[in-house]
C-alpha positions in Angstrom: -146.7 40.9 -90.4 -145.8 44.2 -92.6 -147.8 46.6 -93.1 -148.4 45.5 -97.2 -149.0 41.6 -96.4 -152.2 40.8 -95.9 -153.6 38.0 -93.6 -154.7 34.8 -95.4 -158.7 35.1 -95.5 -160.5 32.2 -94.6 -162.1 29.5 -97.1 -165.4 30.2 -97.9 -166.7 26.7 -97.8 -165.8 23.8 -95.1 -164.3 20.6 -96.6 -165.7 17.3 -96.6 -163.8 14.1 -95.8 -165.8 12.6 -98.6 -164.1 14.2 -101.1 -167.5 15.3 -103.2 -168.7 11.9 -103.9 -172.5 10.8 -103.6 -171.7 8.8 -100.5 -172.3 10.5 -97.2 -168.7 10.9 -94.4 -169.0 8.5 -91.7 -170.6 9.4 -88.6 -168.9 7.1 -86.3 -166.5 8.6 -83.5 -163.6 6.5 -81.5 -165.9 6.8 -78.1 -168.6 4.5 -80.3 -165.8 2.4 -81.5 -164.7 1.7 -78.0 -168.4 1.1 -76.6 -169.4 -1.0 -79.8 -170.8 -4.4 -78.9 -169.1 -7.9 -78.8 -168.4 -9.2 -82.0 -170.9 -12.1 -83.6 -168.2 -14.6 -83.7 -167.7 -15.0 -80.5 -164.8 -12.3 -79.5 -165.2 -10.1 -76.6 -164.4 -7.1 -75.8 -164.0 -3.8 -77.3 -161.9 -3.7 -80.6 -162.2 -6.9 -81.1 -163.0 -7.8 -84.9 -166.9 -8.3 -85.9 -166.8 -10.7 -89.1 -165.2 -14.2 -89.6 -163.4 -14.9 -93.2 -165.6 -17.4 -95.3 -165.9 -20.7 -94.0 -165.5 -19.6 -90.5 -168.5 -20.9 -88.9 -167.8 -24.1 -89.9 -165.0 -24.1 -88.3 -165.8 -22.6 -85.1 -167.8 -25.7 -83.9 -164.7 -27.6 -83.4 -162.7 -25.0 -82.1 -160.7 -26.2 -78.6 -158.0 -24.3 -77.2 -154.2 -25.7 -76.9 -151.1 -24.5 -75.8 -149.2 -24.8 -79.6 -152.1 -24.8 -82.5 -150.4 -25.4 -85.5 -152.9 -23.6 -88.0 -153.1 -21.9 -91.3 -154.1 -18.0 -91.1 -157.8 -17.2 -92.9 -157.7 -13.5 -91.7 -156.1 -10.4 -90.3 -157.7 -7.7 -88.9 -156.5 -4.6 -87.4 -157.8 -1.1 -86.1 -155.8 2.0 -85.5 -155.6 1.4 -82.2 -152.2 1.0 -80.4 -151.2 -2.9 -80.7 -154.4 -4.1 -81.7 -154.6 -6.9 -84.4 -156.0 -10.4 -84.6 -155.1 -13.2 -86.7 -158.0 -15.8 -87.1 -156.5 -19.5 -87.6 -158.6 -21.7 -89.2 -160.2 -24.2 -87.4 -159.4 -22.3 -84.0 -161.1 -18.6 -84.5 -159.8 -15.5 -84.0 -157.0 -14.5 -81.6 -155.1 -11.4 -80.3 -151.7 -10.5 -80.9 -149.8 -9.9 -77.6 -149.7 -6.5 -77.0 -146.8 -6.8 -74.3 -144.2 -5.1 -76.4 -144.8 -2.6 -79.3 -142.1 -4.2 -81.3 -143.2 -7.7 -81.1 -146.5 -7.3 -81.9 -145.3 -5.8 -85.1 -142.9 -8.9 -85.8 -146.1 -11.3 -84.9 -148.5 -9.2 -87.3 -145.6 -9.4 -90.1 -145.4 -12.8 -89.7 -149.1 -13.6 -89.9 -149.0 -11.2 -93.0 -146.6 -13.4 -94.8 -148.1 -16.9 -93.2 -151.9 -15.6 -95.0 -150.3 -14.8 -98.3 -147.9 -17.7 -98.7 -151.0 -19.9 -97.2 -147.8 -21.3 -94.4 -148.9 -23.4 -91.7 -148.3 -21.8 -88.4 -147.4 -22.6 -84.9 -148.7 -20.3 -82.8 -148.1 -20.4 -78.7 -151.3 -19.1 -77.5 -153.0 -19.2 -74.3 -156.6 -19.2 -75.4 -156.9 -15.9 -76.5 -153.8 -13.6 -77.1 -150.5 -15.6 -79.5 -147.3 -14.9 -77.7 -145.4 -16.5 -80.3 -145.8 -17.7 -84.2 -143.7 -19.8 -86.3 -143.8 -20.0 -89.8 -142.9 -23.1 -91.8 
């Protein structure tokens, strides 16, 4: 630094991830996330999403696991969590996306993306709990 440049003096208040507004920043850190309870719709497991779309529990009386399901999607949720996202097929529940490969999961969350807004009927190859494979139709 020369001798005429000053140092940059520090701000004199801190700022506020709620941007000024009346409601309060959240107080939740990613250790909680992790620890946070199972979900109420029957998912296990850390991450894995608390709230089923409308009309889920219903649906989730009749739920029965199968090798293909061949579904429509009700939901997508996702956290910012490396290859974490579920797809929730109605009248099945909510499943994982396989995490096995970074680029696949992206491919399989695309494709639930586009089976949700064009209301598509999927075939998903699923083992209970994680999709391996979707196909769109």
């Amino acid at each position: 630094m020369s001798p005429t440049t000053k140092a940059p003096s520090r701000p004199r208040h801190a700022a506020t991830p709620s941007g000024g507004g009346s409601a309060p920043a959240p107080m939740i850190t990613p250790e909680q996330i992790a620890t946070k309870p199972p979900g109420s719709n029957g998912t296990t497991g850390p991450g894995a999403p608390e709230m089923a779309p409308p009309g889920a529990a219903a649906q989730a009386a009749g739920a029965v696991a199968a090798t293909m399901t061949s579904a429509t999607v009700g939901g997508l949720w996702t956290s910012n969590n490396t290859s974490n996202a579920w797809v929730f097929l109605n009248g099945v529940g909510w499943r994982k996306l396989s995490p096995a490969n970074p680029t696949s999961h992206q491919a399989l969350l695309e494709l639930a993306r586009v089976a949700k807004d064009a209301n598509a009927t999927v075939q998903a190859d699923e083992d209970g709990s994680v999709v391996h494979a979707m196909y769109v139709w």
